[in-house]
C-alpha positions in Angstrom: 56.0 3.4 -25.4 52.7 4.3 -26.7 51.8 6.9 -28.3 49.6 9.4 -26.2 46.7 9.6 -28.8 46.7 5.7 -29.3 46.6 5.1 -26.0 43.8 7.7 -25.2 41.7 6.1 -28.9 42.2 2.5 -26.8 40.6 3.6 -23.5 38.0 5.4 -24.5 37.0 3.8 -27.7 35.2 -0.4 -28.2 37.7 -2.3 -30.2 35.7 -5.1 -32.1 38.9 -6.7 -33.6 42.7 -7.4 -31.8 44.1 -8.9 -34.7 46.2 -5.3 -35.5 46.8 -4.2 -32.1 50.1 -5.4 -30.8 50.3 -7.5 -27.7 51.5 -4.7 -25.6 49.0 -2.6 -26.5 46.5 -5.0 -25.7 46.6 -5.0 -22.1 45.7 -1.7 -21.8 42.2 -2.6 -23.0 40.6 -4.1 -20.3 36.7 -5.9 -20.2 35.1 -3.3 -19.2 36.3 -1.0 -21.6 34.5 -3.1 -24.4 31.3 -2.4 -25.5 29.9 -5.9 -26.2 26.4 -4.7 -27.0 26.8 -1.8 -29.2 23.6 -0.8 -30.8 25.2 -0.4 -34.3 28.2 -2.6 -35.5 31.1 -0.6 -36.2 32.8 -0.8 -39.6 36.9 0.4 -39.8 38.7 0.7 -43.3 42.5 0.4 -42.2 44.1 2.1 -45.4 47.4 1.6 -44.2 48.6 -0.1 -40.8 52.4 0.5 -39.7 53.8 -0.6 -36.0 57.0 -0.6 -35.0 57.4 -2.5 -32.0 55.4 -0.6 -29.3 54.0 2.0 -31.9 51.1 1.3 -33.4 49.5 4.5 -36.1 46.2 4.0 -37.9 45.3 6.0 -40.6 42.3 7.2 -42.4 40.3 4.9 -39.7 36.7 5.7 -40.3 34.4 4.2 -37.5 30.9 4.5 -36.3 30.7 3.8 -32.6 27.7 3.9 -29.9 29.3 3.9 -26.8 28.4 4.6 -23.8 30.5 4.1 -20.2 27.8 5.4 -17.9 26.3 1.9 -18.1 29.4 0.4 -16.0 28.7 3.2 -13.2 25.1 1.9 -12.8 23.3 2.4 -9.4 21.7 -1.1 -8.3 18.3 -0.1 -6.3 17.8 -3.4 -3.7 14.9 -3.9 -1.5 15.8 -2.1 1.9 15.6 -4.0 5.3 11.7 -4.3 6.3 12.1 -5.4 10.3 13.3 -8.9 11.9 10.1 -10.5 11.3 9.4 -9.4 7.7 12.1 -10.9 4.9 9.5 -10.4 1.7 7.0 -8.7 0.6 4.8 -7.8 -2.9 6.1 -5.1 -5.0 2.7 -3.0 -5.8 3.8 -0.5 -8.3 6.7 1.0 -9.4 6.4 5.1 -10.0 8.1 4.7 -13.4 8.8 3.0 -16.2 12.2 2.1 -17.9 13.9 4.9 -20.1 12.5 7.5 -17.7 14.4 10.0 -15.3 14.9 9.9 -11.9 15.2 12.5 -9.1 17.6 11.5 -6.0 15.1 10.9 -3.1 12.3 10.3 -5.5 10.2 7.3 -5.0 10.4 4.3 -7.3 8.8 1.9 -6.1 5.9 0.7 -3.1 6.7 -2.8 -1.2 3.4 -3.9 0.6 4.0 -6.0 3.7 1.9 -7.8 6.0 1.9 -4.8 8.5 2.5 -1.3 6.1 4.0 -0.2 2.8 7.6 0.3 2.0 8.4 2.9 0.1 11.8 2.7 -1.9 13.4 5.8 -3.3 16.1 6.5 -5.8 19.6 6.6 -4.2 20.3 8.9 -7.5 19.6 11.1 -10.2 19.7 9.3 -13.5 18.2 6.9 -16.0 15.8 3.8 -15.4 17.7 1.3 -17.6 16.0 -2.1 -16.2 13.2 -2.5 -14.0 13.6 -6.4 -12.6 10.1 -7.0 -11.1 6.3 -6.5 -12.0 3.5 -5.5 -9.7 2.1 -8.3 -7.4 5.6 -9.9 -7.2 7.1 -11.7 -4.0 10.4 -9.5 -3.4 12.4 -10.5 -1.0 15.4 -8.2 1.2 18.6 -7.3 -0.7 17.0 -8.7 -4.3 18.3 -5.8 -6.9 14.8 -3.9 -7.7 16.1 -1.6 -10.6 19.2 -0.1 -12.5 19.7 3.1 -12.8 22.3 4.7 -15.0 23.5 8.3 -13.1 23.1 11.7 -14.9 21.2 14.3 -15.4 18.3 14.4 -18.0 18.5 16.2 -21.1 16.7 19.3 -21.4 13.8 18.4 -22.9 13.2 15.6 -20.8 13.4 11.6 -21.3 11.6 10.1 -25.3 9.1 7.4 -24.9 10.2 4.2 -25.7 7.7 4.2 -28.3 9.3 7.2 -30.3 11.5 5.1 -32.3 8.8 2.9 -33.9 7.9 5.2 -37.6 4.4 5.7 -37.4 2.5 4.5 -40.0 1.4 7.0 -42.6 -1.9 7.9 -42.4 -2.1 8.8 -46.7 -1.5 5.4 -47.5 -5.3 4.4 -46.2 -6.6 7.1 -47.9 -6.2 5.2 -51.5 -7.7 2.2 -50.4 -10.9 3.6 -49.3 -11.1 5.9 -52.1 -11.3 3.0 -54.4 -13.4 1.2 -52.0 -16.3 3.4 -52.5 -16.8 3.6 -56.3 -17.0 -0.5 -55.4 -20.0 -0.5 -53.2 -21.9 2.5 -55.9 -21.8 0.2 -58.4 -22.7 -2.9 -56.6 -25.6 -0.7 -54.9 -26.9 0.8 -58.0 -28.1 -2.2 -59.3 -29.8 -3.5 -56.4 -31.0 -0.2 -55.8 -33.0 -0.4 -59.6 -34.7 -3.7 -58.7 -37.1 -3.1 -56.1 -38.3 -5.8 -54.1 -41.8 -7.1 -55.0 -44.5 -6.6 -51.7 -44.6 -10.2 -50.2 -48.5 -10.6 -49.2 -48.7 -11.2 -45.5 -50.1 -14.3 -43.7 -52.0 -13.7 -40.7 -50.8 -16.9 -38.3 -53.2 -18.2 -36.0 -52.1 -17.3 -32.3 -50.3 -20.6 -31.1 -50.1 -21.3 -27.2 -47.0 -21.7 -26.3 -46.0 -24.0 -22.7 -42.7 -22.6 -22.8 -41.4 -20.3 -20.1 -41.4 -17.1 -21.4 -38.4 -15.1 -22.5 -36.7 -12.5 -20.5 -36.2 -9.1 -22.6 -34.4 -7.9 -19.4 -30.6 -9.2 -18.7 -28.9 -9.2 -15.8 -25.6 -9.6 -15.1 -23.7 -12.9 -13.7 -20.1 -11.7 -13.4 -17.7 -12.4 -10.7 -14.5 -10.3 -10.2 -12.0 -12.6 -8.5 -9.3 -10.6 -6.8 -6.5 -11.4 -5.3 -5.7 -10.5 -1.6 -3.3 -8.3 -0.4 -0.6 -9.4 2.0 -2.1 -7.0 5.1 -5.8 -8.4 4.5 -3.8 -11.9 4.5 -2.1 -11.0 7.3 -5.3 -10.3 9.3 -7.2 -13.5 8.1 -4.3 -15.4 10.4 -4.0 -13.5 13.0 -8.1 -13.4 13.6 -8.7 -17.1 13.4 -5.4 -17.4 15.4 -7.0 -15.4 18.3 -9.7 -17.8 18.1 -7.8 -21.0 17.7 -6.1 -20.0 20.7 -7.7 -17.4 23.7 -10.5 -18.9 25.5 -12.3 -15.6 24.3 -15.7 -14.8 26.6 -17.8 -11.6 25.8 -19.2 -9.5 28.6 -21.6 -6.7 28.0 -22.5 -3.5 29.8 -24.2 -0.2 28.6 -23.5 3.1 29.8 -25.1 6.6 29.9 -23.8 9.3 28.2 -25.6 12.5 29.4 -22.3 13.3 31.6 -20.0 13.2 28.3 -22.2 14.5 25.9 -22.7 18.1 28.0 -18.8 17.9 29.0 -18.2 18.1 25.8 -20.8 20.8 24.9 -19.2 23.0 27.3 -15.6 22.4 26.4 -15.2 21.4 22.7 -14.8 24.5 21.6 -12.3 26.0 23.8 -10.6 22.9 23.3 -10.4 23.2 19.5 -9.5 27.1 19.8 -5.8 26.1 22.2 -5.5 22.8 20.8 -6.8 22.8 17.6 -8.2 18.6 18.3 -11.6 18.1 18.4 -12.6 16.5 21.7 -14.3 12.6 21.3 -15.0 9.6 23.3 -11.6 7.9 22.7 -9.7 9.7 25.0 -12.0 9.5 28.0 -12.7 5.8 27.1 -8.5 5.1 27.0 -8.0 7.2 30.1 -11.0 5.5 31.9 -9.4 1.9 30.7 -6.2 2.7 32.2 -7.6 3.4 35.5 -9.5 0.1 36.0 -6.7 -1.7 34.5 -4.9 -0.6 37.7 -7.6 -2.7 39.6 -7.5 -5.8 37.4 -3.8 -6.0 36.2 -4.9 -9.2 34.4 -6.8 -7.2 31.4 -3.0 -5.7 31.1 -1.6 -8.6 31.3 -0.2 -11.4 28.7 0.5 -15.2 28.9 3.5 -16.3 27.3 5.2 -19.6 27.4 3.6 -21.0 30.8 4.1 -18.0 32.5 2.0 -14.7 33.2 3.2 -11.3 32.3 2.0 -8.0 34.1 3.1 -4.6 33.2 3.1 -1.8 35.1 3.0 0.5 31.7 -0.7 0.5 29.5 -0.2 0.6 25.5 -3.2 1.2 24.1 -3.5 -0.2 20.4 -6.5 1.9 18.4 -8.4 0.2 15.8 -8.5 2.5 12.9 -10.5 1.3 9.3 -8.4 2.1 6.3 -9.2 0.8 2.5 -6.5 -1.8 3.0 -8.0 -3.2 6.5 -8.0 -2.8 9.8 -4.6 -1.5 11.6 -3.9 -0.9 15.2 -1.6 1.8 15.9 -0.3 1.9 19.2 -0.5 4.9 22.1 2.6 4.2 24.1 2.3 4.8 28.1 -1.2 6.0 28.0 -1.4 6.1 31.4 0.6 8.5 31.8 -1.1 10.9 29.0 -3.9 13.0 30.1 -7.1 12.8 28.5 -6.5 15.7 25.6 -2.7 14.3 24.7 -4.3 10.8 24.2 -6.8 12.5 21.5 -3.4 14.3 19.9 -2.4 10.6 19.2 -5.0 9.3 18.5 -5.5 12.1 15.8 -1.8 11.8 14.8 -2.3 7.9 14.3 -5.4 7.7 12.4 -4.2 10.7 10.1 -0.9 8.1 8.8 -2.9 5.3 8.8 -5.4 6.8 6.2 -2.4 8.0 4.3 -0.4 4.7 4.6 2.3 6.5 6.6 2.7 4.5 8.9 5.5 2.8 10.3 6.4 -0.1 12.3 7.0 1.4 15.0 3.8 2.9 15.2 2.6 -1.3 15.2 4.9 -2.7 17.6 3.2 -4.0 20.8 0.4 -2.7 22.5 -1.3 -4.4 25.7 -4.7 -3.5 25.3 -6.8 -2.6 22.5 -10.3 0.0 21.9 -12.4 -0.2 18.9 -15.2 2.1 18.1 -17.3 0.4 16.0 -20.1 3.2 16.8 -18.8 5.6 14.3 -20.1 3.1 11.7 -23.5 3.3 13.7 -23.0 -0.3 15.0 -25.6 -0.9 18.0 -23.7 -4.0 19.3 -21.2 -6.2 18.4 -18.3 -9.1 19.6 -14.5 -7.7 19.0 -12.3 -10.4 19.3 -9.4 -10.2 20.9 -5.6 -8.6 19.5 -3.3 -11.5 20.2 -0.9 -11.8 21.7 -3.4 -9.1 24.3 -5.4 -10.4 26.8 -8.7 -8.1 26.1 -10.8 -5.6 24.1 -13.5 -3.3 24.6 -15.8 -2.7 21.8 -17.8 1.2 22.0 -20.9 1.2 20.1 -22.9 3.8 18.7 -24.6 6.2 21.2 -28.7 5.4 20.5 -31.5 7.4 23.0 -33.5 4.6 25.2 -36.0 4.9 27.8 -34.1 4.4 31.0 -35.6 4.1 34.6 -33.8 5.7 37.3 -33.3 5.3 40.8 -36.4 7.5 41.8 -38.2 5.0 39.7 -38.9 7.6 36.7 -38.5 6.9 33.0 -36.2 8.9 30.7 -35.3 9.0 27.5 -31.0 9.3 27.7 -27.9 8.8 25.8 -26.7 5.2 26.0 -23.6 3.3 24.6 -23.3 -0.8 24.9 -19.8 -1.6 25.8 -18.5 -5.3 25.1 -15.5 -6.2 27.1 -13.9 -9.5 25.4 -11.2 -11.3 27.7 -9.1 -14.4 27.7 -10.8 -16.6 30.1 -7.3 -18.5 30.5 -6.2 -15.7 32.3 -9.3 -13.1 33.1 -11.9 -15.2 35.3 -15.5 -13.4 34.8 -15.4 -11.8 38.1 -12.9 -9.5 36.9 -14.0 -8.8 33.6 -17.4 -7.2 34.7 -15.7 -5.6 37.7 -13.1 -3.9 34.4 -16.2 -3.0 32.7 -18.3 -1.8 35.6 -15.6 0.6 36.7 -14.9 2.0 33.2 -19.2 2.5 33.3 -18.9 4.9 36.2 -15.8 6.7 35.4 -17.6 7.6 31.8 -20.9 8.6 33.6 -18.8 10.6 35.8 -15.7 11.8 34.6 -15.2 14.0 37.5 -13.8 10.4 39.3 -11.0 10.5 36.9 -9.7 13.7 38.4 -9.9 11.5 42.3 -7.5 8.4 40.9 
């Protein structure tokens, strides 16, 4: 057998040469055991060598080795499972660089799909060793993202990579333009002792020119071509696909405000001191939308194959504006939410759509969709239609307009233009402006909503 301490100076140390380790001895070193990329090459003086059959004893052995076996316990970071319909997507940055430490549960690196970001944290605490993509590449599910070598990081924290280049003395300049400058005395000294003689001036006769005359003042020509992101993508397709295929008809109404603008005089602020949500149109505008949708099932509705789905449930998709594009967030069973809890998610929604929180759950489905272009202070406008969802209704900005009522008088009021835009394959016109009408009167009354 083996001696202990040559067996222990095998396992733990990279042998560059076999030739003097007997045959028995050499299946105890196995592949992985070798260090095949050590970062300094390892010199050994054997001053004597004696084996006797499984006994092998080196002496006076001096050896330099770099080894290291936490590379062989390296953590492979792979891109996580998006959802059934997403298989890729583009890395967009990783949040560090290689030779840098990691926490466990710290993010590494963002994945931007065509619906939200991914973000991909470190299964452990160690060392970045190798980084395999670079921002704006296609990564697709279960590719290896990074390596990353366990342990904990020294005390005084990970070296830049860049430490190990010698900077280059700053004295060694100094020389050079200390000699320069005696150079350019002497060659100015003599130039300097000449001076020029006065050149007697020629006074031109003023010439016409037919030229264009040139601009002093520049302005600038540049273009900034930039590559689009897979969610603005995303949308691109699936807006031209709604128009490819609904038979999309707008539909217009306007309604008068006066009956929401003093509800929510009266109420906002008790509302904000229990609930702490400030009180809008959105929720009055969903809840009124679920109520007519009970009248025309169609706007609920969805065609699919050749065949007509109607649902007895409302998910509402909100159009929120984010620097990325437009997302829809969905409010499940809306019509079963009263008017306050449908502003809590709506709140809730926007809030992790602004901060790219949002998951795809929060995107799935939806039946029918709201935007509010009037917080942008649009007056009127054409939504066009969420497919695969039947309808939309665009709000508007609230603008005052002379109105004549019934008694024939003229006022100045409140008033919104709605825009209601349907599927004509599956929503005849009738029914669109019977929707809209009945979400008119439940806004200019909300006291009806209390009655259905």
């Amino acid at each position: 057998m083996l001696s202990r301490s040559v067996r222990n100076s095998i396992k733990s140390q990279s042998i560059k040469s076999m030739k003097l380790v007997p045959t028995s001895a050499k299946i105890l070193v196995s592949h992985e055991t070798i260090n095949a990329n050590l970062n300094k090459r390892c010199y050994s003086v054997y001053n004597k060598t004696n084996y006797n059959k499984n006994q092998i004893k080196f002496t006076n052995v001096s050896c330099n080795f770099n080894y290291n076996l936490k590379r062989f316990n390296s953590t492979s970071v792979k891109v996580p499972p998006m959802a059934e319909s997403l298989t890729e997507g583009s890395l967009k940055e990783f949040s560090k660089s290689v030779g840098e430490y990691i926490k466990e549960d710290e993010l590494l690196a963002t994945i931007e799909t065509d619906k939200i970001d991914i973000e991909v944290n470190s299964p452990v605490t160690g060392k970045i060793v190798k980084l395999n993509f670079k921002p704006e590449d296609t990564v697709t599910v279960g590719e290896e993202l990074a390596v990353i070598e366990p342990g904990e990081a020294p005390a005084g924290g990970a070296a830049p990579a860049a430490s190990d280049a010698a900077p280059t003395p700053a004295k060694e300049e100094a020389p050079a333009q200390t000699q320069a400058a005696p150079a350019q005395t002497q060659a100015a000294a003599p130039a300097a002792s000449k001076p020029a003689a006065p050149t007697p001036k020629k006074e031109a006769p003023p010439a016409i020119s037919l030229e264009e005359p040139v601009r002093t003042t520049s302005f600038s020509r540049n273009e900034n071509k930039i590559k689009m992101n897979r969610m603005r993508l995303r949308i691109a397709e699936r807006l031209k696909e709604s128009q490819n295929t609904a038979a999309s008809l707008t539909t217009f109404n306007e309604v008068d405000m006066s009956a929401v603008l003093e509800m929510r005089k009266l109420y906002k602020d008790e509302i904000i001191k229990k609930t702490g949500t400030k009180f809008g149109f959105m929720g009055l505008f969903s809840k009124a939308s679920t109520l007519a949708a009970k009248d025309i099932p169609g706007i609920n509705g969805a065609i699919v194959d050749d065949s007509i789905v109607y649902r007895d449930y409302c998910d509402i998709s909100i159009a929120v504006a984010t620097p990325k594009g437009l997302v829809t967030p969905v409010i499940r069973n809306a019509e079963s939410l009263s008017v306050l809890e449908i502003e809590n998610e709506i709140v809730r929604l926007s809030t992790k759509a602004r901060s790219n929180k949002l998951t795809l759950e929060d995107m799935t489905g939806g039946t029918f969709t709201i935007s509010n272009g009037g917080v942008f202070g649009s007056l009127m406008g054409t939504p066009i239609i969420n497919t695969p969802q039947t309808a939309v209704l665009g709000l508007h900005g609230v603008k005052q307009r002379p109105v004549t009522l019934p008694d024939g008088k003229i006022e100045s009021r409140p008033m919104m233009y709605l825009a209601l835009t349907y599927d004509h394959r599956l929503v005849d016109g009738r029914e669109a402006v019977i929707f809209l009408r009945t979400v008119k009167e439940l806004i200019e009354d909300p006291r009806k909503m209390l009655l259905f």
